[in-house]
C-alpha positions in Angstrom: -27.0 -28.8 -12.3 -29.2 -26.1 -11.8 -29.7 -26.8 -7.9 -26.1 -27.4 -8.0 -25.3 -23.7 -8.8 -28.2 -22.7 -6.4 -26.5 -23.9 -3.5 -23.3 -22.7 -4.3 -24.9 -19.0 -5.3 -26.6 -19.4 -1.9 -24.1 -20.6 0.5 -21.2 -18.1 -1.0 -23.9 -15.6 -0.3 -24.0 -16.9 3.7 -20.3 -17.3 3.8 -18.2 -14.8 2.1 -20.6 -11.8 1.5 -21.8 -12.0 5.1 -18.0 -11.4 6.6 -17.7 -9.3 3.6 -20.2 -6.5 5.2 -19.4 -7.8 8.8 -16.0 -7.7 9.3 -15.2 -3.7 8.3 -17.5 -2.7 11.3 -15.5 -4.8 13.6 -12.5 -3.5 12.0 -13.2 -0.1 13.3 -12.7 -0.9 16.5 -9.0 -1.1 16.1 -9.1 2.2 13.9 -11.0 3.8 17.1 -8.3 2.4 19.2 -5.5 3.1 17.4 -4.4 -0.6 16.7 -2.7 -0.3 13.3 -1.6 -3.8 13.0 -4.8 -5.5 13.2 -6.3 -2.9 11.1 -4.2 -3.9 8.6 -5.3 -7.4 9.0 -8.9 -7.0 8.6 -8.3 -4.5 5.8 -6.7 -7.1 3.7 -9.2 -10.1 5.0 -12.0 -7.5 3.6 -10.5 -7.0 0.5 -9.9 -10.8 0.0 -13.6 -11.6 1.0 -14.5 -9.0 -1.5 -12.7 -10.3 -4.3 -14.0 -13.8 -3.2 -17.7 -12.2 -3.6 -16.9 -12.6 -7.6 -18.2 -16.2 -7.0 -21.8 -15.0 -5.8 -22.0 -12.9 -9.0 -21.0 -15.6 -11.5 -23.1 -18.4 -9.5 -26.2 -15.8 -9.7 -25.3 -16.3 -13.5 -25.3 -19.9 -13.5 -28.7 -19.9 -11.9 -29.8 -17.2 -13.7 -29.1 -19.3 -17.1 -30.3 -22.8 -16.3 -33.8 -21.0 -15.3 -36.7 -22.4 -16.4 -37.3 -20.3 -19.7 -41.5 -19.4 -17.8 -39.7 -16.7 -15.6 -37.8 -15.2 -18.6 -34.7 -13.8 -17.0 -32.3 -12.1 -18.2 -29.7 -9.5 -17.3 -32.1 -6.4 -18.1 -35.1 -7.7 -15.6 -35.5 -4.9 -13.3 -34.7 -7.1 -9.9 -31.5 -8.9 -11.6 -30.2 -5.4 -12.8 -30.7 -3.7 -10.0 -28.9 -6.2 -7.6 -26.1 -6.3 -9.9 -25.7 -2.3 -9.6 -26.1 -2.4 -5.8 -23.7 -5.4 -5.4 -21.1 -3.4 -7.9 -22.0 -0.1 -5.4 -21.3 -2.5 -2.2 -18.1 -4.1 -3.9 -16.4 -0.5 -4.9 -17.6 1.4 -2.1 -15.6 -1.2 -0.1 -12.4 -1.6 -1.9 -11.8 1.8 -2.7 -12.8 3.2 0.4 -13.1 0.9 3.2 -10.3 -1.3 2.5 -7.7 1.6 2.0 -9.1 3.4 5.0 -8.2 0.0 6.7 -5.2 -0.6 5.2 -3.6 3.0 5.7 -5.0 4.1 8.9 -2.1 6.9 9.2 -0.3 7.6 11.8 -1.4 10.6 13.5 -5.1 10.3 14.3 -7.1 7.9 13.3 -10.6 9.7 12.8 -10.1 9.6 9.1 -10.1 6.8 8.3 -12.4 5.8 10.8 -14.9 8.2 9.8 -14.4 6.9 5.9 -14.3 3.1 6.7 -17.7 3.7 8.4 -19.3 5.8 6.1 -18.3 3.6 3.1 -18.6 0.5 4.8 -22.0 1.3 6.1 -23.4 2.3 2.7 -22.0 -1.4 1.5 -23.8 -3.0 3.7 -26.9 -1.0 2.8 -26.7 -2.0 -0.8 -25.9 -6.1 -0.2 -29.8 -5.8 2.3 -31.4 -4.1 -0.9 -29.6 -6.9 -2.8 -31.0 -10.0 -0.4 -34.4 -8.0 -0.5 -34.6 -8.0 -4.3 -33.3 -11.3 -4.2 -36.4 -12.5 -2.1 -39.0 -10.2 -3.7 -38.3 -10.4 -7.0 -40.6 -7.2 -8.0 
């Protein structure tokens, strides 16, 4: 079972949190261009792919818990805590800034919300590489 939830943890991982921090940089191309519709588009894909990212964190649970008792994980060992706070960084910093910047461009100018959706979606994809690096480390 344990490998079970590893592959899950790791191919969620691959295949939702990878377009998760992907897609809002492509989005900002049509903020940039003025393309209102298919910003909307990607602004609701993200926020879908974000929600989907849930699965990742309870997989990462699963594993954690069907461990073998030597490594001694738990919630408070300092690699599992502090992916959980970057992951929780990555997933608000992109629904509550990305995704609205996406999803409500406005209508005037679009350097707003292009300038928010890059800040905030850069800063996500910052904290899911210090996630994967933790991940791999384990420190």
């Amino acid at each position: 079972m344990d490998t079970l939830f590893s592959i899950l943890h790791v191919t969620s991982a691959v295949f939702v949190v990878g377009p998760m921090a992907i897609m809002p940089m492509a989005a900002m191309r049509s903020l940039r261009h003025g393309d209102n519709e298919r910003s909307i588009k990607s602004g609701r894909s993200v926020r879908l792919l974000s929600y989907l990212s849930l699965i990742v964190m309870v997989t990462g649970f699963g594993v954690m818990g069907m461990a073998d008792p030597k490594y001694d994980l738990t919630i408070t060992t300092p690699w599992v805590l502090g992916s959980l706070v970057f992951y929780v960084v990555a997933v608000l910093a992109t629904l509550v800034v990305t995704v609205p910047a996406l999803v409500h461009p406005g209508r005037q100018t679009a350097n707003p919300a292009y300038a928010r959706a890059a800040i905030s979606s850069g800063l996500a994809t910052l904290c899911l590489v210090a996630v994967v690096i933790l991940m791999v480390w384990k420190p």
